[in-house]
LUMBANU-826703 format. One record per residue (C-alpha): residue number from 1; x, y, z. Coordinates in steps of 0.1 Angstrom, whole numbers, plus 2048, in hexadecimal, padded with zeros to 3 digits. Last residue first. Example, Ala and Ser with C-alpha at 12.3 -4.5 7.8 and 13.67 -1.06 7.14 Angstrom:
REM LUMBANU-826703
<site><resi>2</resi><x>889</x><y>7F5</y><z>847</z></site>
<site><resi>1</resi><x>87B</x><y>7D3</y><z>84E</z></site>
//
This chain:
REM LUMBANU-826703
<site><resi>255</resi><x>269</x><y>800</y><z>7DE</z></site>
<site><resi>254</resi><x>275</x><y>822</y><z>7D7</z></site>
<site><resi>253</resi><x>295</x><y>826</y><z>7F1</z></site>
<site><resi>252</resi><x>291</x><y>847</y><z>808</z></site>
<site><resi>251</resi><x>2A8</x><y>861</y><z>805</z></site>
<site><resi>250</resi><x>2C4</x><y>85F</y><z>81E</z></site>
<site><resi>249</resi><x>2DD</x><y>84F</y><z>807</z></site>
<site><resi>248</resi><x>2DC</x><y>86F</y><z>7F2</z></site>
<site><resi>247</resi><x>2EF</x><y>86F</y><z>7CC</z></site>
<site><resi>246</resi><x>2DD</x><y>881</y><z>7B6</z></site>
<site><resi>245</resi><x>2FC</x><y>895</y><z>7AE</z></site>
<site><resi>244</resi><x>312</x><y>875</y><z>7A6</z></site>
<site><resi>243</resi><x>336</x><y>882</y><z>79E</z></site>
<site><resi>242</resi><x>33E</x><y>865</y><z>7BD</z></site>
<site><resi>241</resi><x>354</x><y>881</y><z>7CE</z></site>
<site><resi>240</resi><x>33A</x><y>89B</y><z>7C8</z></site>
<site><resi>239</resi><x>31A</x><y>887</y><z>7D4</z></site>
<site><resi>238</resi><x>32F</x><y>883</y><z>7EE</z></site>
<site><resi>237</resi><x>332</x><y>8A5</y><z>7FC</z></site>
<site><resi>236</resi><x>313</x><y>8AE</y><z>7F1</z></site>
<site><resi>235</resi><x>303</x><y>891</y><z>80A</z></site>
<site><resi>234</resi><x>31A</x><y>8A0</y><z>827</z></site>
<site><resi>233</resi><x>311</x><y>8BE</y><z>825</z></site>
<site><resi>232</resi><x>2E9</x><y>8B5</y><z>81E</z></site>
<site><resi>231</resi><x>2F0</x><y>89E</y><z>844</z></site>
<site><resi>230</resi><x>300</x><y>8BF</y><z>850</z></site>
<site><resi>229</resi><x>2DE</x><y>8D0</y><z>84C</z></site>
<site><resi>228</resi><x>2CA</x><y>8B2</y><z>855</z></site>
<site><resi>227</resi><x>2DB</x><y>8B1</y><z>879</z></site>
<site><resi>226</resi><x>2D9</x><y>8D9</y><z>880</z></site>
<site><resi>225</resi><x>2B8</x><y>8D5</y><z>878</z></site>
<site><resi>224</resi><x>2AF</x><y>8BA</y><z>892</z></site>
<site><resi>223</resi><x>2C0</x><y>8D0</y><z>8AB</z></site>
<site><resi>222</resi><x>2AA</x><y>8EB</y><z>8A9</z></site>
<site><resi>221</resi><x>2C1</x><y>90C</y><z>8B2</z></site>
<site><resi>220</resi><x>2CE</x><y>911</y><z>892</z></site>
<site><resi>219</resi><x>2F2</x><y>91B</y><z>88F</z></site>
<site><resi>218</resi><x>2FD</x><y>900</y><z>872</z></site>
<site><resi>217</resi><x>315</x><y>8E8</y><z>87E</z></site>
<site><resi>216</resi><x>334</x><y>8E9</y><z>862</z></site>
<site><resi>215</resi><x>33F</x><y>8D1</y><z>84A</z></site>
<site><resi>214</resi><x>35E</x><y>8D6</y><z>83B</z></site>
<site><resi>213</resi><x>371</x><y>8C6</y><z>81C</z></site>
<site><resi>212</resi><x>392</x><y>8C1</y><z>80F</z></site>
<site><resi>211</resi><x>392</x><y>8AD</y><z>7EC</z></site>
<site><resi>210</resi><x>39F</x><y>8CC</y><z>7D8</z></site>
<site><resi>209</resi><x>3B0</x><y>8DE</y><z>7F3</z></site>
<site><resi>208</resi><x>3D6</x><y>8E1</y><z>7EF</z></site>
<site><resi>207</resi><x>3E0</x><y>8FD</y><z>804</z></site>
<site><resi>206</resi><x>3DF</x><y>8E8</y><z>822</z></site>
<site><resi>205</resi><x>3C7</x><y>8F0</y><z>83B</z></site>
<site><resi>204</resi><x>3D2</x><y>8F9</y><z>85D</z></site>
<site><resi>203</resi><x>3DD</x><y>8DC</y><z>87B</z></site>
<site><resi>202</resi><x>3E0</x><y>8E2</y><z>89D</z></site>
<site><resi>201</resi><x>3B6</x><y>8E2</y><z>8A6</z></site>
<site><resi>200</resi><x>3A0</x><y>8EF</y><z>8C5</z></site>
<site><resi>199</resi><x>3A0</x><y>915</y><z>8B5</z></site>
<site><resi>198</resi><x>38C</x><y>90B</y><z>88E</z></site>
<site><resi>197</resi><x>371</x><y>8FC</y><z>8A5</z></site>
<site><resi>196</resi><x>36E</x><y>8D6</y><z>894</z></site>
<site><resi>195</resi><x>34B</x><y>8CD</y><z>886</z></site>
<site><resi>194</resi><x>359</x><y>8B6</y><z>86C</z></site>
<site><resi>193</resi><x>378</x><y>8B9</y><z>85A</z></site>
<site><resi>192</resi><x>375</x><y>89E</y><z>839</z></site>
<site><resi>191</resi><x>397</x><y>894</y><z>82B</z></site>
<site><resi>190</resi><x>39C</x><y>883</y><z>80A</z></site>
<site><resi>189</resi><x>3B7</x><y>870</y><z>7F7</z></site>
<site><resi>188</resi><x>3C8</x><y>85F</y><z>81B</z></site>
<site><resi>187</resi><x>3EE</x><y>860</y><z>828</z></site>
<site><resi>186</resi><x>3EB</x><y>857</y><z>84D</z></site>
<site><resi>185</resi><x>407</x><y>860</y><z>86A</z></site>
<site><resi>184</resi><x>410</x><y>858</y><z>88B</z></site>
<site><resi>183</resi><x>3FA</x><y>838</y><z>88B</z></site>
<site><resi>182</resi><x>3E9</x><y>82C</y><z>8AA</z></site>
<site><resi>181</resi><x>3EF</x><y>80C</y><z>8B3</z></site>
<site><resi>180</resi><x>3F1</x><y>811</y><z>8DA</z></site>
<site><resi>179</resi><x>3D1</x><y>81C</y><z>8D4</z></site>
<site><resi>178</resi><x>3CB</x><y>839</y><z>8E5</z></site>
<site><resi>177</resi><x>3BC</x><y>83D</y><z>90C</z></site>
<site><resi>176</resi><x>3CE</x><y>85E</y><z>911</z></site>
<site><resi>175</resi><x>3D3</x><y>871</y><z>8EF</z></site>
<site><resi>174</resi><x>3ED</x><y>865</y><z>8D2</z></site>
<site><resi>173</resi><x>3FC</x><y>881</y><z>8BE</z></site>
<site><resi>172</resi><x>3F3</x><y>87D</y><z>893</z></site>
<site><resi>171</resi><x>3FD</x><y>88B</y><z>874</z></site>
<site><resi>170</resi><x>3EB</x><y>88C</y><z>854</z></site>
<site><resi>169</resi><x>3F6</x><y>88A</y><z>836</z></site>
<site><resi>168</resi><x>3DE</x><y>88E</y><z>817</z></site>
<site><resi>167</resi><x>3E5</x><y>886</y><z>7F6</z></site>
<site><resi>166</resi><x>3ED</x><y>89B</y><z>7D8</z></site>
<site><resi>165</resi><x>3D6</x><y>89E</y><z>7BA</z></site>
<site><resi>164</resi><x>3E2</x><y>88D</y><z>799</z></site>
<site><resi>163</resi><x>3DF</x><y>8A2</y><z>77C</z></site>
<site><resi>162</resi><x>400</x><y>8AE</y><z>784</z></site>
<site><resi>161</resi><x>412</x><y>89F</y><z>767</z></site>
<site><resi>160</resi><x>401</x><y>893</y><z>748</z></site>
<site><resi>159</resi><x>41B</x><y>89F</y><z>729</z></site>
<site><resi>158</resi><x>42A</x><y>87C</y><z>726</z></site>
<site><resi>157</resi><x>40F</x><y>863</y><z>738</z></site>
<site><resi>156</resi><x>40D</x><y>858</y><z>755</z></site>
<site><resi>155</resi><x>402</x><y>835</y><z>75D</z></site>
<site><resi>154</resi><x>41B</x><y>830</y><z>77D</z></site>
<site><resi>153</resi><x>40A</x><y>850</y><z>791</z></site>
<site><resi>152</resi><x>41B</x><y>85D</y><z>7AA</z></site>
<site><resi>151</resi><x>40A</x><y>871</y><z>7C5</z></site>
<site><resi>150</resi><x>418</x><y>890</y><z>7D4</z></site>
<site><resi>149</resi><x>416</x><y>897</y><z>7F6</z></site>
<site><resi>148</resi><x>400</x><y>8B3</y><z>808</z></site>
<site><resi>147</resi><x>402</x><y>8BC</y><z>82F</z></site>
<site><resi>146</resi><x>3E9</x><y>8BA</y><z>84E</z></site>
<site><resi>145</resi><x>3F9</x><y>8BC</y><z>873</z></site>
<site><resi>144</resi><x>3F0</x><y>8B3</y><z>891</z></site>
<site><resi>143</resi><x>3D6</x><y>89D</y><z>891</z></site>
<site><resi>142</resi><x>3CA</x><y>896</y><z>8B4</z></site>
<site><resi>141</resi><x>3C6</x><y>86D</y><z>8B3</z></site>
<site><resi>140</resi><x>3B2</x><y>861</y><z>8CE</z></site>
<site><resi>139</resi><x>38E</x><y>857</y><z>8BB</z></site>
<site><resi>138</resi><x>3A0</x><y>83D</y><z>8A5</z></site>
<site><resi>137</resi><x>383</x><y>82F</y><z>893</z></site>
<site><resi>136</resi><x>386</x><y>81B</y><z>875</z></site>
<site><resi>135</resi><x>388</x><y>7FB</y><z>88B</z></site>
<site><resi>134</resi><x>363</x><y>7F2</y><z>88A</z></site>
<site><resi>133</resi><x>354</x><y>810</y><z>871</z></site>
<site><resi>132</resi><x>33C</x><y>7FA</y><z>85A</z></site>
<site><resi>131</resi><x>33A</x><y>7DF</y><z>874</z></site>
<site><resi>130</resi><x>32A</x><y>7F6</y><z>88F</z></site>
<site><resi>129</resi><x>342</x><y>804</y><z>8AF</z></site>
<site><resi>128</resi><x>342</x><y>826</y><z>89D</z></site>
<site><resi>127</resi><x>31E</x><y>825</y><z>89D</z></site>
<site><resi>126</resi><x>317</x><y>814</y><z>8C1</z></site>
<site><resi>125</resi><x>32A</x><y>837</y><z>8CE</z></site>
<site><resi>124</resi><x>312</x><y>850</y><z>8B5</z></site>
<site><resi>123</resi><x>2F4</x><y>840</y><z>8C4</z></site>
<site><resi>122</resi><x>2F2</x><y>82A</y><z>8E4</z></site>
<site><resi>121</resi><x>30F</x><y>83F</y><z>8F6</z></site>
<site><resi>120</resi><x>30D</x><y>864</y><z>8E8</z></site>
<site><resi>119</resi><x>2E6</x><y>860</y><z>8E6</z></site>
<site><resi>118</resi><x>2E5</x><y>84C</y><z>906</z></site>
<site><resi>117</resi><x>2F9</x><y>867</y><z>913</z></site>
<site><resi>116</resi><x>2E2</x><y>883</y><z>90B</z></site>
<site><resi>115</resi><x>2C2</x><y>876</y><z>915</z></site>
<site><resi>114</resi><x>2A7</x><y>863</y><z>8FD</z></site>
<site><resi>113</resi><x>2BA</x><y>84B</y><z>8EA</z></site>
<site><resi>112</resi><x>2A8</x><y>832</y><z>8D6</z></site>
<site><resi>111</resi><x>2A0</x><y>80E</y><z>8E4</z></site>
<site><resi>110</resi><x>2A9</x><y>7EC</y><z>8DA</z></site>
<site><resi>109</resi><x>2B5</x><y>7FB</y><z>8B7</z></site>
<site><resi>108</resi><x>2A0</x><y>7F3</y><z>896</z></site>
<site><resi>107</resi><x>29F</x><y>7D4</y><z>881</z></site>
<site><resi>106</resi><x>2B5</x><y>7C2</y><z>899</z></site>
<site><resi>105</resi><x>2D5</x><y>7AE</y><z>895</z></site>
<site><resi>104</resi><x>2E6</x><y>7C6</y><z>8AA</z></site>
<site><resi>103</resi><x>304</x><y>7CD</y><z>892</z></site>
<site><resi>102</resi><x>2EA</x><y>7D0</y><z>874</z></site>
<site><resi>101</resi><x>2D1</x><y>7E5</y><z>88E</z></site>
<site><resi>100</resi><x>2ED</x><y>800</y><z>894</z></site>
<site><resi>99</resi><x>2F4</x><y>805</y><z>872</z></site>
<site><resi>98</resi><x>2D4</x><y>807</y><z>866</z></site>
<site><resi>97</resi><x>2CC</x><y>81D</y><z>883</z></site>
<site><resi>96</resi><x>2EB</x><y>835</y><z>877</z></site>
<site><resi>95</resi><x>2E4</x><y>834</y><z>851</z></site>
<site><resi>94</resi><x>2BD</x><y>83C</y><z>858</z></site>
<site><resi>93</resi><x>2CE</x><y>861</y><z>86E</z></site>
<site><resi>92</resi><x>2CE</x><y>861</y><z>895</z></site>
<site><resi>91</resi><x>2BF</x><y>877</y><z>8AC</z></site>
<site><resi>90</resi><x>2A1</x><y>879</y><z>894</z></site>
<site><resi>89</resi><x>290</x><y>859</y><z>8A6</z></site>
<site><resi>88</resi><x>296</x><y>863</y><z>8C8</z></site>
<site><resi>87</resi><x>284</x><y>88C</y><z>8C3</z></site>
<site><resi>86</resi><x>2A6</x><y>89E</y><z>8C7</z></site>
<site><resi>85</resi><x>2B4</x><y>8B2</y><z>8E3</z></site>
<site><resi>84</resi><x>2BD</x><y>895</y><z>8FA</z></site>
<site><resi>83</resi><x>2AA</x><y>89C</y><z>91A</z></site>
<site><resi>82</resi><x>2C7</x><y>89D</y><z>92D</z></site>
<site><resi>81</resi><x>2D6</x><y>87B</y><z>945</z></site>
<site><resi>80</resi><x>2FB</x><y>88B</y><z>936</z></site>
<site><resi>79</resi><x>2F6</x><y>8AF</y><z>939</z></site>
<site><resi>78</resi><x>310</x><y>8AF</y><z>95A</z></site>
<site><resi>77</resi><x>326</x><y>89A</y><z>946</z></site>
<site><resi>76</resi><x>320</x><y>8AE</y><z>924</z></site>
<site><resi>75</resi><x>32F</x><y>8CE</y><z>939</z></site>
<site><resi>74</resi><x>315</x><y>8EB</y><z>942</z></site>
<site><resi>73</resi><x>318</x><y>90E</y><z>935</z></site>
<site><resi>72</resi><x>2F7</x><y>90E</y><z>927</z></site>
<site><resi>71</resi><x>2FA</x><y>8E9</y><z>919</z></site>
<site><resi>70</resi><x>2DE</x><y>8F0</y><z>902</z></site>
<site><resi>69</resi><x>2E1</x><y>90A</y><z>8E8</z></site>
<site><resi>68</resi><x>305</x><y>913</y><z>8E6</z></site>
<site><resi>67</resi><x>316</x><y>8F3</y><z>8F3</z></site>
<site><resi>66</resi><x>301</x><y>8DC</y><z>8DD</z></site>
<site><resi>65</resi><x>306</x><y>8F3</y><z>8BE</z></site>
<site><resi>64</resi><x>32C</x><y>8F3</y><z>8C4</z></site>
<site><resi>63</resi><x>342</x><y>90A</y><z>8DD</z></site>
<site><resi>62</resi><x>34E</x><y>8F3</y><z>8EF</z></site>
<site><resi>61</resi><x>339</x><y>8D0</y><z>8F3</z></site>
<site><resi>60</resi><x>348</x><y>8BF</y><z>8DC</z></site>
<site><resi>59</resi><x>32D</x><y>8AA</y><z>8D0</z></site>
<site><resi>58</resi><x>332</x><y>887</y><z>8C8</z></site>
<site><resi>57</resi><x>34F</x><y>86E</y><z>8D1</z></site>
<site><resi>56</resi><x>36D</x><y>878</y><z>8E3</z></site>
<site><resi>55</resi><x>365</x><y>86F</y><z>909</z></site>
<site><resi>54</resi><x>34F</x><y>850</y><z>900</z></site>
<site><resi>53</resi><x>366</x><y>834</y><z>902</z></site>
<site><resi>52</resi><x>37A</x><y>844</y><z>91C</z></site>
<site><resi>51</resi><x>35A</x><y>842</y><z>932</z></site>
<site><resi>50</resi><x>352</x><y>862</y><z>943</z></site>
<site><resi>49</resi><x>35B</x><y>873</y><z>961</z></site>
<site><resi>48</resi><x>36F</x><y>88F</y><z>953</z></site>
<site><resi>47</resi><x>360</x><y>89B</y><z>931</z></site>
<site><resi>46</resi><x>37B</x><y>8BE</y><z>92C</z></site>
<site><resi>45</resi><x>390</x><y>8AA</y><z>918</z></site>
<site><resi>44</resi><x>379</x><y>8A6</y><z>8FA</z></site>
<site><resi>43</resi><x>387</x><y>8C4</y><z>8E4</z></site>
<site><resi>42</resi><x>3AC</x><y>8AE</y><z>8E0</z></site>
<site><resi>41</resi><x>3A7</x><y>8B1</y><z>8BA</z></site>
<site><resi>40</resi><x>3A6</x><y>89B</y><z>89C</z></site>
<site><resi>39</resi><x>38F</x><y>87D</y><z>8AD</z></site>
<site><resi>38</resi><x>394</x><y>866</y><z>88B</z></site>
<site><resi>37</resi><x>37E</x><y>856</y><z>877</z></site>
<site><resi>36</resi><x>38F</x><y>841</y><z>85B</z></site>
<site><resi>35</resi><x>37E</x><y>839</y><z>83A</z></site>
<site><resi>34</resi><x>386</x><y>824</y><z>81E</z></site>
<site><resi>33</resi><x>366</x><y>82B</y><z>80A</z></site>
<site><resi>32</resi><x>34F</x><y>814</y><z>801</z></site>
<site><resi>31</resi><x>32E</x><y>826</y><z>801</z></site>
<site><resi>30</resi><x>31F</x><y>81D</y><z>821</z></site>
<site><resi>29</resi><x>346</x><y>823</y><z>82B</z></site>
<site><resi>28</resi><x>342</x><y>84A</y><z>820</z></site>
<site><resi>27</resi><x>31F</x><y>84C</y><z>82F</z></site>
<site><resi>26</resi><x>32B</x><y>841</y><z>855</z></site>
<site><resi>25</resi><x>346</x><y>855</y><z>852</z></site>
<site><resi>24</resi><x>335</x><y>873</y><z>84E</z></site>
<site><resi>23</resi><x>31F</x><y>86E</y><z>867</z></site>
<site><resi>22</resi><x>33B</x><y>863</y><z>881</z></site>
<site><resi>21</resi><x>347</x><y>885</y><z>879</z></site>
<site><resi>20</resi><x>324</x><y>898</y><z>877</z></site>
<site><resi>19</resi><x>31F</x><y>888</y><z>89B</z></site>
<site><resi>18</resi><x>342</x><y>894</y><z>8A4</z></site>
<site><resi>17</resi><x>367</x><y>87A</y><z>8A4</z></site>
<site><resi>16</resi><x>377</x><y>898</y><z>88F</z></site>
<site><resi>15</resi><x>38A</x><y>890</y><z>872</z></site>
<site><resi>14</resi><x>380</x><y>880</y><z>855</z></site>
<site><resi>13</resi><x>398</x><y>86A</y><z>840</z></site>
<site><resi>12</resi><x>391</x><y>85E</y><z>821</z></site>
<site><resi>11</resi><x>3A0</x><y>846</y><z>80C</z></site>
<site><resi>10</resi><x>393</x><y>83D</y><z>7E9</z></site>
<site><resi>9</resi><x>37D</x><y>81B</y><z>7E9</z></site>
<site><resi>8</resi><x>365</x><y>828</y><z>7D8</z></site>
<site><resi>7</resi><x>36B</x><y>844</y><z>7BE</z></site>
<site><resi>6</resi><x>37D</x><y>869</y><z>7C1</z></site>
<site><resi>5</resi><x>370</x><y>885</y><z>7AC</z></site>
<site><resi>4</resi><x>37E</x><y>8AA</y><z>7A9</z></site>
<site><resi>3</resi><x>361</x><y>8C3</y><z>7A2</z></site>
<site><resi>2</resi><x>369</x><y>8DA</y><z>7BC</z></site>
<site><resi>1</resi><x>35E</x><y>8E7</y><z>7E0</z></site>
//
């Protein structure tokens, strides 16, 4: 990582559609952040039988931390009416239920998920589908490629060039079921990869890195742990773009 800053509302794109995806999101627009969430990779084709709506959203289920310690060669359809593998109420982080309950109206969810599917569906699905992420979503776009472009910037100064980072351009190929509005291209400030097997994408990292950023699913077999690890990721990764190092929206509010 580096020291390079980048305030509310800069653009930031993160790519990959998984529960660290949509939990990365989810923080960036809780802090103002022009976010878009977008699927990234076509890693969700092997869910025949299931709602479109649902095909490309949460775990991948090849070769991730679901797949490796609890689908046992199984597919996420034939998991789907699982035991989900977290205790209901630490399936889903305080940002999520908040989310959840401001589109619901309530102060907590009907009901939290206990199987796999209502996890997938009632969870991470009624996330995206919340105000903060309405229409930020675009879980068919397979990103193809990733370059750099220089940024102009009118106030510069004699003697000031190439202080300015370059943006990001991403490239997109429309899956089955996209949006017929689906862009072929975005130009954004940031991009977040998150929990994306380096062999189910088209696109490498451009040489230009300083507001790239990764998070990867931590190998631990307790899947509440492998949650609060990538919830830190994505905390530092914030904390850096705001230059706020105390910065944690998961730590509770003094009253």
């Amino acid at each position: 990582m580096n020291d390079s800053t980048l305030d509310p509302p800069g653009s930031i794109v993160v790519i990959g559609t998984t529960v660290l995806g949509i939990e990365a999101a989810l923080y960036g627009r809780f802090l103002g952040y022009d976010v878009t969430l977008v699927g990234g990779a076509d890693v969700w084709s092997d869910r025949p039988g299931l709602d479109p709506a649902v095909r490309r959203i949460g775990p991948t289920g090849r070769g991730d931390w679901l797949d490796r310690h609890w689908l046992s060669g199984r597919s996420i359809p034939e998991a789907w009416g699982d035991a989900s593998p977290m205790l209901p109420d630490r399936s889903l982080s305080s940002l999520a239920l908040n989310a959840i309950a401001a589109q619901r109206g309530d102060e907590i969810p009907a009901a939290l998920p206990v199987t796999l599917g209502e996890w997938i569906t009632d969870g991470l699905l009624a996330v995206t589908r919340s105000d903060l992420l309405r229409g930020r979503v675009m879980p068919d776009a397979m990103v193809t490629s990733v370059e750099t472009v220089d940024v102009e910037d009118d106030d510069e100064e004699d003697g000031d060039e190439g202080n300015i980072p370059p943006d990001y351009l991403l490239k997109y190929q429309a899956l089955e079921m996209a949006d017929e509005a689906l862009p072929e291209s975005q130009q954004c400030e940031c991009v977040i990869v998150a929990g994306l097997q380096g062999d189910h994408v088209e696109w490498s990292k451009p040489e230009s890195d300083e507001y790239w950023f990764e998070l990867s699913e931590s190998d631990d077999e307790n899947a509440e742990t492998m949650l609060r690890d990538g919830y830190r990721q994505i905390v530092a990764i914030y904390a850096q773009l705001m230059g706020r190092e105390e910065l944690d929206l998961y730590r509770p509010q003094r009253g």
